[in-house]
N, C-alpha and C positions, 0 to 999 in steps of 0.2 A: 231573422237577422236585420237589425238598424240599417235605414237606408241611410240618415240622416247622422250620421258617425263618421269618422276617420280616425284607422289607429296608425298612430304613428309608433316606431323604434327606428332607432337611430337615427339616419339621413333617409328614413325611406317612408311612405305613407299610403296607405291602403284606402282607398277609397269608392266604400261597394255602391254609392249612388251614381257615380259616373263608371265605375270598373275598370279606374285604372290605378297601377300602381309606379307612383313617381322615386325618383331619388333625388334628392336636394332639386324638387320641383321639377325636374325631367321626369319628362314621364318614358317609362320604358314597356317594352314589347312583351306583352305577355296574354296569354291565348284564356280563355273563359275559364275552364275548366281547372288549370292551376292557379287561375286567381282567388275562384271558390276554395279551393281547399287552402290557400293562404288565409284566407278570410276563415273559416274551420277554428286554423292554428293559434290566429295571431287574439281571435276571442276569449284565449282559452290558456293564455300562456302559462307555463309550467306545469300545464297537466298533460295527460298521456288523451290523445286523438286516435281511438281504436280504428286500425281497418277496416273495420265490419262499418261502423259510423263512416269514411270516407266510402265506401261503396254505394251506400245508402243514399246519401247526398248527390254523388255524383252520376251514377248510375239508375234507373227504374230497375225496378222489378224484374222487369219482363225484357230487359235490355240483355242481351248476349255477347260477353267480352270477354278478352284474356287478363282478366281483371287485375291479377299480380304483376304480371306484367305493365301495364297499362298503368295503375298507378305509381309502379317505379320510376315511370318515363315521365311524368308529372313530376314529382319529389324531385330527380335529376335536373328537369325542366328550371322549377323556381330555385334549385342550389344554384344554378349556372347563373339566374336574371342578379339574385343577391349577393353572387359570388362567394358562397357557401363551400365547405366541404362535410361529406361523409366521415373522413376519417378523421377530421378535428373542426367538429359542427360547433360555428357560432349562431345561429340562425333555428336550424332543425335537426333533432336527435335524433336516431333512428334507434327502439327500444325494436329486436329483435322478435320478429312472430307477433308482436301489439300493438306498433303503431309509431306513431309521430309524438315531440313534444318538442313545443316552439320556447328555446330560451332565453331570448332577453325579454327584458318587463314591456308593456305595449302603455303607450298614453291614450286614452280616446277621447277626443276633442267633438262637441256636437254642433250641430250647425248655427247655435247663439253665441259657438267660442267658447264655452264650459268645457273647462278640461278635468279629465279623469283619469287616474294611475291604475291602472290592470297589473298589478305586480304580480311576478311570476313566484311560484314554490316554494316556500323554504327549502334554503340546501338541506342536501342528505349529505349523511357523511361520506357518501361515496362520490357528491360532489365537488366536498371539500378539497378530495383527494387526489381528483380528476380536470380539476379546471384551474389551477395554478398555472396550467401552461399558456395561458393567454400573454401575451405583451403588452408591457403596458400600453395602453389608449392612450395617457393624456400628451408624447411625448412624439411633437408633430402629426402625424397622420395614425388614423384608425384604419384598420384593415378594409372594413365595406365603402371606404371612400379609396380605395386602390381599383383601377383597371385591370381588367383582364388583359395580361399578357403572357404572352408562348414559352411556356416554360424552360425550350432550352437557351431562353436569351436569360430570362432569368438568372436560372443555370450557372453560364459563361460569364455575366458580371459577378456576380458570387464567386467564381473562383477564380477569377483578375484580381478581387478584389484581397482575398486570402496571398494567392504567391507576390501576388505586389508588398505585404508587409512582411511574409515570410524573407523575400528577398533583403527588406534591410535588415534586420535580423542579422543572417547570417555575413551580410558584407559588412557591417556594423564590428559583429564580434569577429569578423576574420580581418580586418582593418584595423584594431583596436588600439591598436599604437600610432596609426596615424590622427583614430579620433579623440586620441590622449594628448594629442601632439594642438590641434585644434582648441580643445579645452583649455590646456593652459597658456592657449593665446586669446582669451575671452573671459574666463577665470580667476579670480585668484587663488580658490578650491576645487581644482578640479576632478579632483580622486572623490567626492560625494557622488558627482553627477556620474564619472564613470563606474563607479559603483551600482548607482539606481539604472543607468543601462545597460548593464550584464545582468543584472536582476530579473528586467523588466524582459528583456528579449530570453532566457532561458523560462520565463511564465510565457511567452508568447508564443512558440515554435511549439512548444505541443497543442495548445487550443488550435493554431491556425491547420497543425498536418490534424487534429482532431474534424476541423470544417469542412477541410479540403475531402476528408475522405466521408464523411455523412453525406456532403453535397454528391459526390461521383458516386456512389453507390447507392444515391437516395433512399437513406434511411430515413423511414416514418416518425413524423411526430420532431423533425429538427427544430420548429417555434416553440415547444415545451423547455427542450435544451439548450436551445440561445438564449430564451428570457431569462434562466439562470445562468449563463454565463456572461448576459448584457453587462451589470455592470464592471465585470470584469475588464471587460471587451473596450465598454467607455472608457475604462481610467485609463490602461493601455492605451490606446488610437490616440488617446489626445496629449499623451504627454509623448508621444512620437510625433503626432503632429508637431509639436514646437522643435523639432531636428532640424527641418531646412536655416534656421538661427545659427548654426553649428556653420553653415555655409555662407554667410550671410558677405564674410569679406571676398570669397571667391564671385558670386551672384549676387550681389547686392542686397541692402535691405528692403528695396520695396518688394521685388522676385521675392524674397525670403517669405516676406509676409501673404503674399500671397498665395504659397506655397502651402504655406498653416494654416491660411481660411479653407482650404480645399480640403487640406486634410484632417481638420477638426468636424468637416460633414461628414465624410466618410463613415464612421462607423452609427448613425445614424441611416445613412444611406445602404446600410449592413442590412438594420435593422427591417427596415420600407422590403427588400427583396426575400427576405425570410416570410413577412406576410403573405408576398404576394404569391412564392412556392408552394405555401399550404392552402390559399385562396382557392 
């Protein structure tokens, strides 16, 4: 193993001459033994990292452990430092009874600043099939640049976040003559717009009681299901964001506007908490 290497993926950087590994230059706490077998994975990206090969490595011969055991608590170990999951791995696969495979591509950089692509696998089809559930990256934050936080906060803004649009929704359409009445004091067509919001709100009450109840019963795999219903999600939120306008002669226009900058982030800010649930 190169002393004089560092591989780099994404925001994070392995670095086996000093033995530490950093995230956007912090370096974080991480014990010898799953840095070595980080270093294993990250050499080797998209291929299968046999058990039998991490034992070897980690352990002598003549060493006496609960070896299964022992490397599980290591794998757990760097999921938690990377903020990995098992059950929707960006980071480390877990091929059942064979081993590890590290998935994204590793850059390795030597110590004159020569950089090298380590590209991971050609997909298989069964990854084609399997890894659409990511969200998009490029769209504010990537998921390994989120914090670990306590899932039932998580949780609880996620589903503020739902009954908060569910509620106009239904005050919207059970109002609907007062917001008719609104309209065509703002308007000189107001039956378009009241049309595209009875539309909008009858697509939006079942996505949101759809969110409301994956989030409460925590069903698996919710970032696969959002991402395809993200852009739905976007068009909705934002053209409800521009409602406080509707109010604008009762609260003024600058409140109004303000009102819309807040909740044109929201479903964005949807998005950031769905990462961090499967994180």
């Amino acid at each position: 193993m190169s002393q004089n290497k560092i591989f780099r993926f994404g925001v994070f950087e392995a670095d086996p001459g000093s033995g530490e590994l950093r995230k956007a230059g912090m370096r974080l706490r991480l014990h010898e033994q799953p840095f070595q077998t980080l270093l294993l994975l990250v050499e080797r990206p998209g291929e299968v990292v046999s058990r039998e090969e991490l034992r070897q490595k980690l352990w002598p011969a003549d060493t006496f452990v609960d070896f299964d055991h022992s490397l599980n608590t290591i794998i757990n170990k760097l999921r938690e430092v990377l903020g990995d999951s098992a059950s929707s791995p960006r980071f480390i696969e877990t091929l059942a009874k064979r081993g590890y495979r590290f998935l994204p591509a590793v850059e390795v950089i030597t110590d004159h600043g020569e950089k090298g692509g380590v590209a991971s696998a050609p997909p298989t089809a069964a990854d084609l099939t399997a890894k659409p559930h990511a969200l998009p990256t490029s769209v504010l934050t990537r998921a390994e640049e989120l914090p670990k936080v306590p899932q039932g906060y998580v949780r609880l803004l996620f589903l503020l976040i739902q009954i908060m649009y569910l509620s106009f929704y239904i005050v919207a359409l059970a109002r609907l003559s007062a917001v008719e009445e609104i309209l065509a004091g703002v308007l000189a067509h107001p039956s378009s717009v009241t049309a595209a919001l009875v539309a909008s709100a009858a697509i939006g009450i079942p996505i949101r009681c759809y969110l409301l109840s994956a989030v409460s019963f925590d069903i698996q795999g919710l970032r696969a299901k959002f991402s395809k219903l993200f852009p739905a999600i976007l068009l909705l939120d934002e053209l409800w964001g521009l409602s406080p306008f509707l109010l604008s002669p009762q609260i003024g226009l600058g409140l109004a506007l303000g009102i819309t900058a807040a909740l044109i982030y929201v479903p964005f800010a949807q998005r950031t908490l769905v990462l961090m649930r499967e994180s």
